[in-house]
GUDOTI-927164 format. One line per 10 residues: number of its first residue (from 1); their letters; for each residue x, y, z of C-alpha. Coordinates in steps of 0.5 Angstrom, whole numbers, padded with zeros to 4 digits. Layout:
NUM) A) X/Y/Z ~ ... .
This chain:
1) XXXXXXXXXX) 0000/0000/0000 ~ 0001/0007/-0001 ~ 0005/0011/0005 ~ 0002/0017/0003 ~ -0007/0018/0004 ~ -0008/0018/-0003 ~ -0015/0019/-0001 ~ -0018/0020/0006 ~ -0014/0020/0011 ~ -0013/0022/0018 .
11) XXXXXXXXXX) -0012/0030/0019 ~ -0005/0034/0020 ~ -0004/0038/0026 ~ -0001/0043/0020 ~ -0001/0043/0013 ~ 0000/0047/0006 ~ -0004/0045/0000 ~ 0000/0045/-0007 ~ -0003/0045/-0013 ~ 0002/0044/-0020 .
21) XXXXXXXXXX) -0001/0045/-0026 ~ 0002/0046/-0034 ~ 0001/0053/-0032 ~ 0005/0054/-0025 ~ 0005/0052/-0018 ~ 0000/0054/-0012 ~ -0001/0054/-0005 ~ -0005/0055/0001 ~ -0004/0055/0007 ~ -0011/0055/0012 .
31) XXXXXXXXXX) -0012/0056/0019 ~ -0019/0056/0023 ~ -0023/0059/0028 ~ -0026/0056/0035 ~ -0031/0057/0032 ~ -0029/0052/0026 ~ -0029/0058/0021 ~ -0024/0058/0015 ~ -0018/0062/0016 ~ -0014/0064/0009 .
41) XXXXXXXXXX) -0007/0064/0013 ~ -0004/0064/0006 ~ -0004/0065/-0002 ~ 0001/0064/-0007 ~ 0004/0063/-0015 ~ 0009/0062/-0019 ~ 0008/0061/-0027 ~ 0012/0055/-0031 ~ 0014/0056/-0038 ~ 0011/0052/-0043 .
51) XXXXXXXXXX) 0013/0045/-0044 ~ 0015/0044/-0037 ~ 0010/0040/-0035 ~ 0006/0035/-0041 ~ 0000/0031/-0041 ~ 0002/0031/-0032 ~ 0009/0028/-0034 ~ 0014/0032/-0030 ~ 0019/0034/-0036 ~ 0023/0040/-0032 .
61) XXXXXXXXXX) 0025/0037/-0026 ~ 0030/0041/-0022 ~ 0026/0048/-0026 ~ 0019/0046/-0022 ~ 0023/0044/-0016 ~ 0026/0050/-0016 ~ 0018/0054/-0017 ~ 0017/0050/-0011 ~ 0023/0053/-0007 ~ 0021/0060/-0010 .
71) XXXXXXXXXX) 0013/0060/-0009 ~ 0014/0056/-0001 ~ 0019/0063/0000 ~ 0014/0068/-0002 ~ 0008/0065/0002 ~ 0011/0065/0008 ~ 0010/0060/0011 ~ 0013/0055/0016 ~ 0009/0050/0015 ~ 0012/0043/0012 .
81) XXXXXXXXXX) 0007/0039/0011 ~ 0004/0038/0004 ~ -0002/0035/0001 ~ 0000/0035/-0007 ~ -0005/0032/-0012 ~ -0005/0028/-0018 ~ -0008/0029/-0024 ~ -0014/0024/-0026 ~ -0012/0022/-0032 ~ -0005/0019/-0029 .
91) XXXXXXXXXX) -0009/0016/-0023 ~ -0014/0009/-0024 ~ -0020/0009/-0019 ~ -0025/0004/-0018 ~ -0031/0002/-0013 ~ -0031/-0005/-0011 ~ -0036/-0008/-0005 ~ -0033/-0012/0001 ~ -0035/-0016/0007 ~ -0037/-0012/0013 .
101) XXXXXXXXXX) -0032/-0013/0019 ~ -0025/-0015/0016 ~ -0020/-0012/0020 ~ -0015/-0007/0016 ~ -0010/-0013/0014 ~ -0016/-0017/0012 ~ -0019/-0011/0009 ~ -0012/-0009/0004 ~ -0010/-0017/0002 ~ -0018/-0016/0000 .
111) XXXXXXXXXX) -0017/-0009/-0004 ~ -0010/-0012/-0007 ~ -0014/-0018/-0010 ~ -0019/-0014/-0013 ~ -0014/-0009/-0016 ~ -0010/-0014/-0019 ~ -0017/-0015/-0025 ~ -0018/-0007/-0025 ~ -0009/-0005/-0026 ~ -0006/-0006/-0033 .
121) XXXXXXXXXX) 0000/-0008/-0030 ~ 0004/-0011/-0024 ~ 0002/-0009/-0017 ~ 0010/-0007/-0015 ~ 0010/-0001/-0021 ~ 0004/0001/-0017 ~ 0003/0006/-0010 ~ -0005/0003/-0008 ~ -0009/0006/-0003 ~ -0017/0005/-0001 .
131) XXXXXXXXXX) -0022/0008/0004 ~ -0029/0005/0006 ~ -0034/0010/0003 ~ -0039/0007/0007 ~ -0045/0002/0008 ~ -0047/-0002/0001 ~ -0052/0001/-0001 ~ -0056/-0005/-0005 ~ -0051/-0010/0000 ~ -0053/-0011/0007 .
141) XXXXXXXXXX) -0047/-0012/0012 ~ -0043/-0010/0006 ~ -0037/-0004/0005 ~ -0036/0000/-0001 ~ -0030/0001/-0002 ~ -0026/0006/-0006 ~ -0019/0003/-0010 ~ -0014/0008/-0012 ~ -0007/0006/-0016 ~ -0002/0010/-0019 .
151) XXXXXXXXXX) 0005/0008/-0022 ~ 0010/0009/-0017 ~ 0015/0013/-0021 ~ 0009/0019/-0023 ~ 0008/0019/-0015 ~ 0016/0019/-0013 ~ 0017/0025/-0018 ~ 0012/0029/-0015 ~ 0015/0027/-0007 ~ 0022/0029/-0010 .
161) XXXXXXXXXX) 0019/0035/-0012 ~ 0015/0037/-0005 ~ 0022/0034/-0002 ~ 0027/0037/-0006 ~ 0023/0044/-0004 ~ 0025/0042/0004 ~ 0018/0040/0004 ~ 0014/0034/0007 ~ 0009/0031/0003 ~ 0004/0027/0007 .
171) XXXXXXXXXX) -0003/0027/0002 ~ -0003/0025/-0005 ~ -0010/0026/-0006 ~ -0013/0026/-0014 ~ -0015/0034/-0017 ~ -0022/0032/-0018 ~ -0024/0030/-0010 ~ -0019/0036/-0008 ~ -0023/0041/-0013 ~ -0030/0038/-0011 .
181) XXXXXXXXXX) -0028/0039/-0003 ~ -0028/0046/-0005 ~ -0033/0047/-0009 ~ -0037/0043/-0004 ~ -0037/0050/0001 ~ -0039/0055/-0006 ~ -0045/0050/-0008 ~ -0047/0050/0001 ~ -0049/0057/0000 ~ -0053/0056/-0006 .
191) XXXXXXXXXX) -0061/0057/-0005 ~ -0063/0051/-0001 ~ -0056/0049/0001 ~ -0055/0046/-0006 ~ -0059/0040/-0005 ~ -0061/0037/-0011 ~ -0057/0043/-0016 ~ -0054/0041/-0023 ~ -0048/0045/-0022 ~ -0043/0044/-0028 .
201) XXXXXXXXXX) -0037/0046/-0026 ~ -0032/0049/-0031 ~ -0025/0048/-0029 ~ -0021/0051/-0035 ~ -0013/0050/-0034 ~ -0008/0053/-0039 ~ -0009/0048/-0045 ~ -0015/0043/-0041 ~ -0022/0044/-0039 ~ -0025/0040/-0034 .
211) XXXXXXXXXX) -0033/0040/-0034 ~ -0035/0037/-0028 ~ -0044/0036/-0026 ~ -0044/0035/-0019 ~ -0051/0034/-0015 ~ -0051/0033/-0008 ~ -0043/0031/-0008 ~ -0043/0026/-0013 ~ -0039/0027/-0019 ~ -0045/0025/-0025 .
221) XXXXXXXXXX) -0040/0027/-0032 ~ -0033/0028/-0032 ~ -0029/0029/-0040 ~ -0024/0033/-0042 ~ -0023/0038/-0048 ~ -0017/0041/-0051 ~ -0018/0048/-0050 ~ -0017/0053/-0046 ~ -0012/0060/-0043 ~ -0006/0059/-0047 .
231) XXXXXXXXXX) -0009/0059/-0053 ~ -0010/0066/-0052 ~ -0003/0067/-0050 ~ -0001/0064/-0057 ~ -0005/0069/-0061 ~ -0002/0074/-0057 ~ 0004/0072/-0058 ~ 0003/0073/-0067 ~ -0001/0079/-0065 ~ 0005/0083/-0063 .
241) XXXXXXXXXX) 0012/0078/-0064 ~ 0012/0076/-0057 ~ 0014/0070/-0054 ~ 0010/0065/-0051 ~ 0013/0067/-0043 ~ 0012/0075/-0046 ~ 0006/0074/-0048 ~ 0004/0071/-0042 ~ 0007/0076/-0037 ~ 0003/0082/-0041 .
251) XXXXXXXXXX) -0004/0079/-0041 ~ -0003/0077/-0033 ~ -0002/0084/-0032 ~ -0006/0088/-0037 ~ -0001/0091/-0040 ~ -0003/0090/-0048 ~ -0005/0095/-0054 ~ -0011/0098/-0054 ~ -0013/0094/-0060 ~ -0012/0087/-0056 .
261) XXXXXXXXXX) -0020/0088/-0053 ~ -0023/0089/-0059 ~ -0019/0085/-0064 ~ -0017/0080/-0059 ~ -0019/0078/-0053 ~ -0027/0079/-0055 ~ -0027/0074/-0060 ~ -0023/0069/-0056 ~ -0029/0070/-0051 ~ -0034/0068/-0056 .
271) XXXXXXXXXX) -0030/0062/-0059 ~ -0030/0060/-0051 ~ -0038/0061/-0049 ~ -0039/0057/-0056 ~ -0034/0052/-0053 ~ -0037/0051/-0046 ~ -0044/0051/-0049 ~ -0041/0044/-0054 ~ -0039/0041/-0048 ~ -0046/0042/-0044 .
281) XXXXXXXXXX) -0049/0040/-0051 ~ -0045/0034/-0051 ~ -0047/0033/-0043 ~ -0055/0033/-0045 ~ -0054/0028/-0052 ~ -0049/0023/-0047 ~ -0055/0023/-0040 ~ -0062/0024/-0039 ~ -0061/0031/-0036 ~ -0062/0036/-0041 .
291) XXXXXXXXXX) -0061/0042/-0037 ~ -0056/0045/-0031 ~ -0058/0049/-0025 ~ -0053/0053/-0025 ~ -0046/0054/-0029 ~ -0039/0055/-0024 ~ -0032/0057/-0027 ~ -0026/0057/-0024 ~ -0019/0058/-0027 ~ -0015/0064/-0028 .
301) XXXXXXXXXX) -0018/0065/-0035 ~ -0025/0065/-0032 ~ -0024/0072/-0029 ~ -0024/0075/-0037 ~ -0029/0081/-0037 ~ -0035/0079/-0040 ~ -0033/0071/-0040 ~ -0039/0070/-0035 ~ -0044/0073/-0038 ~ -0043/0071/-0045 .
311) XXXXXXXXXX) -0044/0063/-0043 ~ -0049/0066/-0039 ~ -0052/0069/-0046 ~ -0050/0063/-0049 ~ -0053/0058/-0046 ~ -0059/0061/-0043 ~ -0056/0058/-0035 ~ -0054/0062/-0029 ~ -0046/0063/-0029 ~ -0041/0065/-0024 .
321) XXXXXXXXXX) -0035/0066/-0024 ~ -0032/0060/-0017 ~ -0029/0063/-0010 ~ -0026/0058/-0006 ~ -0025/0062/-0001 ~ -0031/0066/0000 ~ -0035/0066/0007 ~ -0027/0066/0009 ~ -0024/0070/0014 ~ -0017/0073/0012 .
331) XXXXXXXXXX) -0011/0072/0015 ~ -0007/0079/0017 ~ -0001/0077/0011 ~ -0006/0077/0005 ~ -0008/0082/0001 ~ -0015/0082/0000 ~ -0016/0085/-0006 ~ -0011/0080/-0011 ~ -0015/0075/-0007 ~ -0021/0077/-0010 .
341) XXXXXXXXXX) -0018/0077/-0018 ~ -0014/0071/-0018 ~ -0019/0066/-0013 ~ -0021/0063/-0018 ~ -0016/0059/-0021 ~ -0014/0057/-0013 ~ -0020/0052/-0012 ~ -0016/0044/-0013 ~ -0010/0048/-0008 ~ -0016/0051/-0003 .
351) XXXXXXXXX) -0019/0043/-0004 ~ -0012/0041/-0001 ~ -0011/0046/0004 ~ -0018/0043/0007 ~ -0015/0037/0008 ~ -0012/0039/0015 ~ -0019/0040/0017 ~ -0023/0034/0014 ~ -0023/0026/0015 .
């Protein structure tokens, strides 16, 4: 088995949450109340160049090691504990169904067997973990039970990252389980607390949207699609000769010719509405489902001006951009204001942050 909770565990006294992406590395540090209300202690990110990280594989070892260094410094923090996550596509789950009442070693000789039919390769190239959801809701006396594998080395590279930053990694969770913890508080506060909601949850990275349809929790429908912020970026690029990491650097902070809205950034958030109404069309004609309560977007593309309300126009449902960290209080070291803009694309490091908290 694994050394490190890949799923459920138990709490850690302190804890940081470290999200590395293609498109950079963030970390938050949470902190509570008596009362038990979220604390933001800290927020912070460093940017990649492209190619560093490809399809999840780490290609630029000692560069990302080194924005780990960098952005755990520019944090703040004293904290040591880290909770990391691995992306679903390098992660195989599955949920299997058990004897009630096995104790632990029976219960992992049991997981082991059971993994062997599901894993299309040898067990020893595996870290493997598992965590009882609960009753069998169609067996009684009977466990189900989540089964979650991934290759050794592709869990290694991200230790050796956390390690090689003078950090202790003792979390591996999967970004989907991290993103749906955090977005789990946004849907609370929802009418009715968000019980029986459609919520579409658009997580558009730099060169992958996730869409994710939530109800009460569960994830109903989860694809990929390839597209997303760096496609900007790339037309900024040809627009004005910059390179990729110019480009990048001027889009993030505004600093682009008066034209760029106009010949630019506007047809890019049209061609990005239209995107996201395919994926919810793709989502209708695949389920029973044809509508959606509400449509969520996360991500640091999701805060481009007018994106909302056009895939609200688009698609004719309620959209909003996500903040992991609202109903939060603040920390005295976080500025309030960069909070609020760059919130969105925090929600899978606030998820893993959360795990100090949750059992």
């Amino acid at each position: 088995m694994s050394v490190l909770d890949i799923l459920l565990g138990r709490k850690h006294a302190s804890l940081i949450g470290l999200d590395i992406s293609s498109s950079g590395v963030k970390l938050v540090e949470l902190g509570q109340t008596a009362s038990g209300e979220y604390v933001v202690e800290r927020f912070a990110s460093e940017s990649f160049e492209k190619g560093w990280i490809t399809d999840g594989q780490i290609e630029k070892f000692d560069e990302i090691a080194e924005a780990v260094r960098k952005v755990v410094l520019k944090s703040g923090t004293k904290t040591k504990n880290v909770a990391m996550a691995m992306p679903q596509s390098s992660v195989i789950t599955k949920k299997i169904i058990l004897p009630g009442g096995l104790r632990e070693e029976e219960m992992e000789i049991q997981v082991e067997a059971e993994a062997n039919q599901y894993i299309p390769f040898s067990l020893d190239e595996v870290s493997l973990d598992f965590c009882v959801i609960g009753p069998s809701p169609d067996q009684v006396g009977d466990v189900e039970v989540l089964i979650a594998a991934s290759r050794k080395d592709r869990v290694q590279d991200r230790q050796g990252l956390a390690e090689a930053a003078g950090l202790k990694p003792v979390v591996l969770d999967i970004e989907s389980n991290a993103s749906r913890s955090a977005i789990g508080r946004v849907i609370a506060a929802l009418p009715n607390e968000g019980r029986d909601a459609l919520v579409a949850l658009f997580e558009i990275g730099a060169d992958t949207t996730s869409l994710k349809v939530l109800r009460d929790n569960e994830i109903l429908y989860d694809r990929d699609q390839a597209f997303g912020g760096a496609q900007l970026t790339q037309l900024i690029s040809r627009q004005y000769g910059l390179s990729f990491e110019e480009a990048e650097t001027k889009k993030l902070a505004g600093d682009l010719p008066e034209d760029y809205e106009s010949s630019l950034l506007a047809p890019f958030v049209d061609s990005l509405s239209q995107e996201i109404g395919r994926a919810l069309q793709y989502f209708f004609t695949s389920t029973p489902h044809h509508r959606v309560h509400y449509v969520m977007l996360s991500g640091g593309t999701a805060t481009l001006p007018g994106l909302k309300d056009r895939v609200t126009e688009l698609t004719g449902f309620a959209s909003m951009v996500v903040n992991p960290f609202e109903g939060m209080k603040l920390g005295g070291s976080v500025r309030e204001s960069k909070l609020r803009r760059e919130s969105p694309a925090y929600l899978t490091a606030c998820g893993l942050a959360m795990r100090r908290f949750l059992q």
